[in-house]
C-alpha positions as CSV (number, residue, x, y, z in Angstrom):
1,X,18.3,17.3,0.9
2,X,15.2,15.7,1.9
3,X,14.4,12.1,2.1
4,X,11.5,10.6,2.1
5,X,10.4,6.6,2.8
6,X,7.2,5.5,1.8
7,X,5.1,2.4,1.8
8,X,2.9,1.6,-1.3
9,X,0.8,-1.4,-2.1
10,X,1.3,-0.8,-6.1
11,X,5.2,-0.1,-6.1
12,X,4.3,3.7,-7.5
13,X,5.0,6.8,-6.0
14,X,3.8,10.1,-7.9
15,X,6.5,13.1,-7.9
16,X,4.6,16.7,-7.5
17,X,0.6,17.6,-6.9
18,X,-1.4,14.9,-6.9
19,X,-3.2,16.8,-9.9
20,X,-0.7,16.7,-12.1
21,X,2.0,14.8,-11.4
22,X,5.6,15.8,-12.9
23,X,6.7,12.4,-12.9
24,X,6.5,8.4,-11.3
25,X,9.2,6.5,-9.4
26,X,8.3,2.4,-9.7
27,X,9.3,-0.2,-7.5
28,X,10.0,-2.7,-10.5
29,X,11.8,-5.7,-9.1
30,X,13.6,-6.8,-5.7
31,X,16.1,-9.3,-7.2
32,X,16.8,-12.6,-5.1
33,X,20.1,-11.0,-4.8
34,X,18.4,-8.0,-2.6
35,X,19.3,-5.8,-5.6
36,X,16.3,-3.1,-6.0
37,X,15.4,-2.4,-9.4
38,X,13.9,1.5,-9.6
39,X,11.9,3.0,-12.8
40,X,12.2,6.6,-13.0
41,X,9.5,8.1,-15.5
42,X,9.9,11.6,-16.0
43,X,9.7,14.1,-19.1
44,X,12.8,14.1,-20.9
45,X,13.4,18.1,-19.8
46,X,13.8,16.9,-15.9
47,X,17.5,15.2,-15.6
48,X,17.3,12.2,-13.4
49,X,20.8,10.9,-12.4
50,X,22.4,8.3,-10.3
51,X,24.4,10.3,-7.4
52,X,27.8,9.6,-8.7
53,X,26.6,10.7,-12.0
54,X,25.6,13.8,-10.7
55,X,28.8,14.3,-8.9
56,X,30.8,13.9,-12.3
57,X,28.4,16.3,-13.9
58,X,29.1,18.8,-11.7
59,X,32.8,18.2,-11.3
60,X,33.2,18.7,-15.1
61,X,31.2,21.5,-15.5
62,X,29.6,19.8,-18.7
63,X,26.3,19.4,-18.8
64,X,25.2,16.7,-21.8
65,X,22.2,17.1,-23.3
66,X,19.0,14.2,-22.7
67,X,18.8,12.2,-25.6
């Protein structure tokens, strides 16, 4: 798996060429809580899942389809 960390002055970071991205991550909120709110935007055919979601998908073998 690779991570990666990166700084931006807008809160966006674009997934895939620089061209034509596939998708954008957005910093949306830091709550005064220190909670980090994320927005994932992505085409609907590209699953995006929290890890423990992924790990149940996987562990059942189902795979639900994106509404």
């Amino acid at each position: 798996m690779l991570v990666l960390s990166l700084t931006s002055k807008d809160g966006r970071v674009l997934i895939g060429p620089p061209e034509k991205p596939i998708g954008v991550v957005e910093l949306i909120r830091i709550g005064p809580d220190g909670k980090v709110r994320v927005g994932f935007d992505f085409p609907k055919d590209i699953p995006v899942n929290r890890e423990s979601v992924a790990k149940s998908i996987i562990a059942s073998g189902v795979r639900k389809p994106r509404a």
